[in-house]
C-alpha positions in Angstrom: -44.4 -29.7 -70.6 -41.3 -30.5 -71.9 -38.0 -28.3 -73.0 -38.4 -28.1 -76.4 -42.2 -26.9 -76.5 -41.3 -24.1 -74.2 -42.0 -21.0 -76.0 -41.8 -17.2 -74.8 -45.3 -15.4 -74.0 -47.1 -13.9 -76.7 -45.9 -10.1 -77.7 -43.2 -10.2 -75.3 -40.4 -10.8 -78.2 -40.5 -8.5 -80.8 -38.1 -8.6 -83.9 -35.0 -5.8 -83.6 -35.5 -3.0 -87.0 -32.9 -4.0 -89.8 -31.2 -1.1 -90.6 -29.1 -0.4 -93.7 -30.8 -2.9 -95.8 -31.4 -0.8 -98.8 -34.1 2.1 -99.8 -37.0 0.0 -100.3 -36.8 -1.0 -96.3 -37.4 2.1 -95.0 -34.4 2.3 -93.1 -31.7 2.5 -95.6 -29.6 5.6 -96.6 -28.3 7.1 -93.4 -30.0 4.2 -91.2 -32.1 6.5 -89.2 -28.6 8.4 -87.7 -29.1 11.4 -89.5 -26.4 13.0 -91.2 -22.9 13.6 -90.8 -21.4 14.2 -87.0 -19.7 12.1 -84.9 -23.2 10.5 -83.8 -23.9 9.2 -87.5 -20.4 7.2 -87.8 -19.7 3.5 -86.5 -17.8 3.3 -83.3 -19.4 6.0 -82.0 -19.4 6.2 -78.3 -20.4 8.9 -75.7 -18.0 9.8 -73.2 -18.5 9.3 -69.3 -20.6 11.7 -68.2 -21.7 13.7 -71.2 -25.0 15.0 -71.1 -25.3 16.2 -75.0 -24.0 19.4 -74.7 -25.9 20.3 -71.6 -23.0 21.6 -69.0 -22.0 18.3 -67.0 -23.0 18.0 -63.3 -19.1 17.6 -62.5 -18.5 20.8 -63.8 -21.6 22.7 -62.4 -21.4 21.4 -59.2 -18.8 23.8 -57.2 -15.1 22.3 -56.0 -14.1 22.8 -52.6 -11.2 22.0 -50.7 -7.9 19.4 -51.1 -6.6 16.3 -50.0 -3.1 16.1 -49.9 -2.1 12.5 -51.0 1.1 11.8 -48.7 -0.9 13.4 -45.3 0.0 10.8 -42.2 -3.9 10.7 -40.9 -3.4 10.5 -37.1 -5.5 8.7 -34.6 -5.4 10.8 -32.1 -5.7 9.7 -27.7 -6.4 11.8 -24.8 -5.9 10.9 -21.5 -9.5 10.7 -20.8 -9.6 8.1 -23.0 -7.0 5.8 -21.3 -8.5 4.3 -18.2 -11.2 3.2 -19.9 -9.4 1.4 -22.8 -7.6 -0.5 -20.2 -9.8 -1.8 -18.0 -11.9 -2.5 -21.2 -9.6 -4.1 -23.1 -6.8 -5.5 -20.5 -3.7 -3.1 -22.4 -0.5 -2.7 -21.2 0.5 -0.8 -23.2 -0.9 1.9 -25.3 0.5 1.3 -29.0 -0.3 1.5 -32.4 0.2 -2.8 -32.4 -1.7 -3.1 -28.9 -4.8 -0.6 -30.6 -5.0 -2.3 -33.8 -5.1 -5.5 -32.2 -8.3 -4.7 -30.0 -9.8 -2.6 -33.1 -9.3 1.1 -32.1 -6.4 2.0 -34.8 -6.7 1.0 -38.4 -3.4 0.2 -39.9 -2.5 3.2 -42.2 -2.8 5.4 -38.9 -0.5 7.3 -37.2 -0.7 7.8 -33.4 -0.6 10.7 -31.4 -1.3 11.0 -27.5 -2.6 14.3 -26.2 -3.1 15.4 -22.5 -7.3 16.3 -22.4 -8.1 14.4 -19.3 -6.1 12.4 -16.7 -4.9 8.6 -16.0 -4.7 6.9 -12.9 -3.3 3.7 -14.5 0.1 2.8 -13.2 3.3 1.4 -15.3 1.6 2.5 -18.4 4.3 1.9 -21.5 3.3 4.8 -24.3 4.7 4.3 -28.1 3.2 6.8 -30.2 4.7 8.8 -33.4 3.5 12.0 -31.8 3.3 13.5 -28.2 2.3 16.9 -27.2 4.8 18.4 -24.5 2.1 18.5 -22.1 1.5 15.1 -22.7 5.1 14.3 -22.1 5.3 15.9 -18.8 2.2 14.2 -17.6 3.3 10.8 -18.7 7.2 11.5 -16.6 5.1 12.6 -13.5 3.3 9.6 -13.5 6.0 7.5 -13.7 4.9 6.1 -16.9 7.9 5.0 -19.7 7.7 6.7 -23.2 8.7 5.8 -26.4 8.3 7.7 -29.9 8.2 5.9 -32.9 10.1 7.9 -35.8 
């Protein structure tokens, strides 16, 4: 067997119709598009999503709710949380740097530190964009520094 006496398997190419090659083809006049409308003319082109005329699924299907495009999505910590985290991870700090680093805050986040829980870790450093008040107090009665990010 060599290159030039491969040949595709019998039937399996067949010859594309000619169309517009004059009356006598068969396929001459209107070239098997009917006539006039938009379908019959060159450069015709159907539109994403059209489904001839049938009511398109993006329109049948009902719209709910919004997302607002300049929302600050927030990654939110409890308390509860804490302990855990640093054992776990050796923090010193809890941070939107020192999360991202050990893969618990994506980058676009926000963080906010809520008071669900308690934490027995001591000399904790929090720098957050958000605190709740109770948060806040909990943090000064354990002695813990605070810092908000603006």
């Amino acid at each position: 067997m060599q290159l030039h006496t491969l040949k595709p398997a019998a039937g399996s190419v067949k010859k594309s119709k000619r169309l517009g090659r004059g009356e006598a083809s068969g396929k001459g006049g209107t070239s098997t598009r009917g006539t006039k409308g938009h379908q019959s003319r060159s450069g015709y082109k159907t539109k994403k999503g059209h489904e001839g005329g049938q009511m398109p699924l993006h329109r049948r299907v009902p719209k709910r709710g919004f997302n607002h495009p300049e929302k600050q999505p927030y990654r939110i910590v409890n308390f509860n949380q804490v302990d855990g985290w640093v054992e776990k991870y050796g923090l010193g700090e809890i941070s939107p740097a020192a999360l991202q680093q050990a893969g618990l805050m994506k980058p676009n986040e926000r963080l906010k530190i809520l008071a669900k829980g308690n934490f027995t870790a001591k000399g904790l450093r929090f720098v957050a964009h958000a605190v709740s008040a109770q948060a806040q107090k909990a943090i000064a009665a354990a002695g813990c520094e605070l810092q908000l990010i603006s």
